[in-house]
FIKOLGU-117354 format. One record per residue: z, y, x of N, C-alpha, C in turn; residue in one letter. Coordinates in steps of 0.05 Angstrom, whole numbers, padded with zeros to 5 digits, always signed. Last residue first. Layout:
ZYXZYXZYXA...
***
This chain:
+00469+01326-00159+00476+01295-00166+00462+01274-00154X+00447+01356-00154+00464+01363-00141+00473+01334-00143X+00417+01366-00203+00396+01364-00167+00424+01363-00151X+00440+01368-00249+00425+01341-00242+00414+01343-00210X+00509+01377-00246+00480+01391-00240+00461+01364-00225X+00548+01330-00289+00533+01339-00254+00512+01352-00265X+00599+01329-00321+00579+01339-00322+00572+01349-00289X+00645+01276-00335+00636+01287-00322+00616+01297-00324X+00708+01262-00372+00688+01272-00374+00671+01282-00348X+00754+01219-00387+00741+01235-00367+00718+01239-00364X+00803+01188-00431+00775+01192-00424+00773+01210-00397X+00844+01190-00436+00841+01163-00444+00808+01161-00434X+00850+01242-00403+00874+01221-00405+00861+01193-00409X+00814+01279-00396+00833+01280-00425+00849+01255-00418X+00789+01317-00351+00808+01295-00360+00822+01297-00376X+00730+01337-00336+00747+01344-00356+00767+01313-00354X+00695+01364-00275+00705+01333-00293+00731+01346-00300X+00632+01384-00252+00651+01390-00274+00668+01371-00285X+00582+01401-00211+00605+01374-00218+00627+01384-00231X+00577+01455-00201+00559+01430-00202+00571+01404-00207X+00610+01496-00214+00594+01480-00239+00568+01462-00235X+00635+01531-00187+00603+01525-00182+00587+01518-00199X+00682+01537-00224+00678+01555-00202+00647+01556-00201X+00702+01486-00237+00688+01507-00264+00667+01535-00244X+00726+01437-00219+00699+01445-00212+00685+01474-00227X+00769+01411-00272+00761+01422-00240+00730+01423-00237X+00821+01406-00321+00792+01417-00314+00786+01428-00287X+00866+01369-00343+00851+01380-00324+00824+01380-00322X+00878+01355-00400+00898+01353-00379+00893+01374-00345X+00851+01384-00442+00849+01370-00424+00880+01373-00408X+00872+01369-00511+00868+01391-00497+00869+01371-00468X+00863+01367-00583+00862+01346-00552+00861+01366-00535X+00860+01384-00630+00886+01382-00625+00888+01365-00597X+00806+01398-00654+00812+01379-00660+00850+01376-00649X+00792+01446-00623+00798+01446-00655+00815+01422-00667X+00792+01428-00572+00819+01437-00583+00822+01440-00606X+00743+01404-00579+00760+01379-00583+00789+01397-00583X+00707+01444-00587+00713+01432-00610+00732+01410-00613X+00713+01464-00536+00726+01486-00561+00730+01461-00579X+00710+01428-00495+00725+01442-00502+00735+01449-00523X+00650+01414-00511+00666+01392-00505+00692+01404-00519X+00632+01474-00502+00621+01455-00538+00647+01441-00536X+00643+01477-00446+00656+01492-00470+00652+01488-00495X+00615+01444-00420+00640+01442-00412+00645+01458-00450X+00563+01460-00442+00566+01435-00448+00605+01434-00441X+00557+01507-00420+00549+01514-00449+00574+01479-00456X+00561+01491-00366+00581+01516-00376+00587+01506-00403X+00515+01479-00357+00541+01463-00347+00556+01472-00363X+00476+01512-00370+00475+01489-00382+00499+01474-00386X+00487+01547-00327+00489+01559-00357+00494+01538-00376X+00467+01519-00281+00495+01523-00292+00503+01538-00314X+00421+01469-00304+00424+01490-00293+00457+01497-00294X+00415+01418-00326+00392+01430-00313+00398+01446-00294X+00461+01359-00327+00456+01387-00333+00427+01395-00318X+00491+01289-00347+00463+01308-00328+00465+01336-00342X+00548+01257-00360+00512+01278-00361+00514+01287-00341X+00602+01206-00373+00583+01228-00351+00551+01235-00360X+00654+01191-00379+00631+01186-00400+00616+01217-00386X+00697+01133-00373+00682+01154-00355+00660+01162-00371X+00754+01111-00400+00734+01113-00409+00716+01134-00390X+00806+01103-00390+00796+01076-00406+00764+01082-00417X+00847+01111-00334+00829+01119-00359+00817+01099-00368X+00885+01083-00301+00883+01117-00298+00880+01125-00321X+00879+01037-00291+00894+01034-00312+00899+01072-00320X+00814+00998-00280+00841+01017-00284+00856+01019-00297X+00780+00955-00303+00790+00953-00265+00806+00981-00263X+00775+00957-00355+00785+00931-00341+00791+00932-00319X+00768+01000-00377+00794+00988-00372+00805+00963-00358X+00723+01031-00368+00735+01022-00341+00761+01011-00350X+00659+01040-00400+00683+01027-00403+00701+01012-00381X+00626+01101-00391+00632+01071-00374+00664+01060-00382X+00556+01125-00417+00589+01111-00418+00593+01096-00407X+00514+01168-00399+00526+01150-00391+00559+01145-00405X+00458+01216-00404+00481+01204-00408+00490+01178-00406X+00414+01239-00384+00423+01218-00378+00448+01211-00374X+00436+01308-00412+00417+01288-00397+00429+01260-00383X+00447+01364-00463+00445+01343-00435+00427+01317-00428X+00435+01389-00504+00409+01382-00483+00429+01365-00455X+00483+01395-00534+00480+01415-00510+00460+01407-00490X+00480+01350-00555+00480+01376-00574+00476+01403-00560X+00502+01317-00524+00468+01319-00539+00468+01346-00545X+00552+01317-00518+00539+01330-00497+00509+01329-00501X+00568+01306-00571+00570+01341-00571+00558+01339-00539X+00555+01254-00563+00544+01272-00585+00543+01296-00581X+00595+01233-00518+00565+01237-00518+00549+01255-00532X+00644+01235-00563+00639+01249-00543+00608+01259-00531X+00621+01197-00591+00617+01226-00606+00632+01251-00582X+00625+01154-00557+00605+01158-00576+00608+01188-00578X+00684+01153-00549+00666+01166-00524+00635+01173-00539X+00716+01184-00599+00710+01157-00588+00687+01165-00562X+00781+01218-00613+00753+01224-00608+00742+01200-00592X
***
């Protein structure tokens, strides 16, 4: 899954000021930070779980998921990527 069509499924859930950050050059953790904006925590949620469901369809499962509790800061680590969803007022 390329961070592009990562982004895609966080469109698809109204996210917001999305961002890719190609970090291979100053890590070696991940090779990809790819962070939105949310409105609300229903928003957070909807977007964590699009991300989710459709990339287990696919056979990727995160390594770690933190923040699910508040869901003002939500970061999915898949390894090659890391996903972050901020509540935009929290951000």
């Amino acid at each position: 899954m390329t961070p592009k069509k990562i982004a895609g499924l966080m469109l698809e859930k109204k996210a917001t000021n999305i961002k890719i950050f190609d970090v291979r050059k100053i890590t070696t953790f991940t090779d990809y930070f790819i962070i939105c904006d949310s409105d609300s925590e229903p928003q957070s949620r909807a977007i964590l779980n699009h991300i989710n469901k459709t990339l287990r369809n696919k056979g990727i499962k995160a390594i770690s998921v933190e923040g699910e509790k508040k869901m003002d800061w939500v970061l999915m680590d898949y390894i090659h990527f890391v996903i972050h969803i901020f509540n935009r007022e929290k951000r």
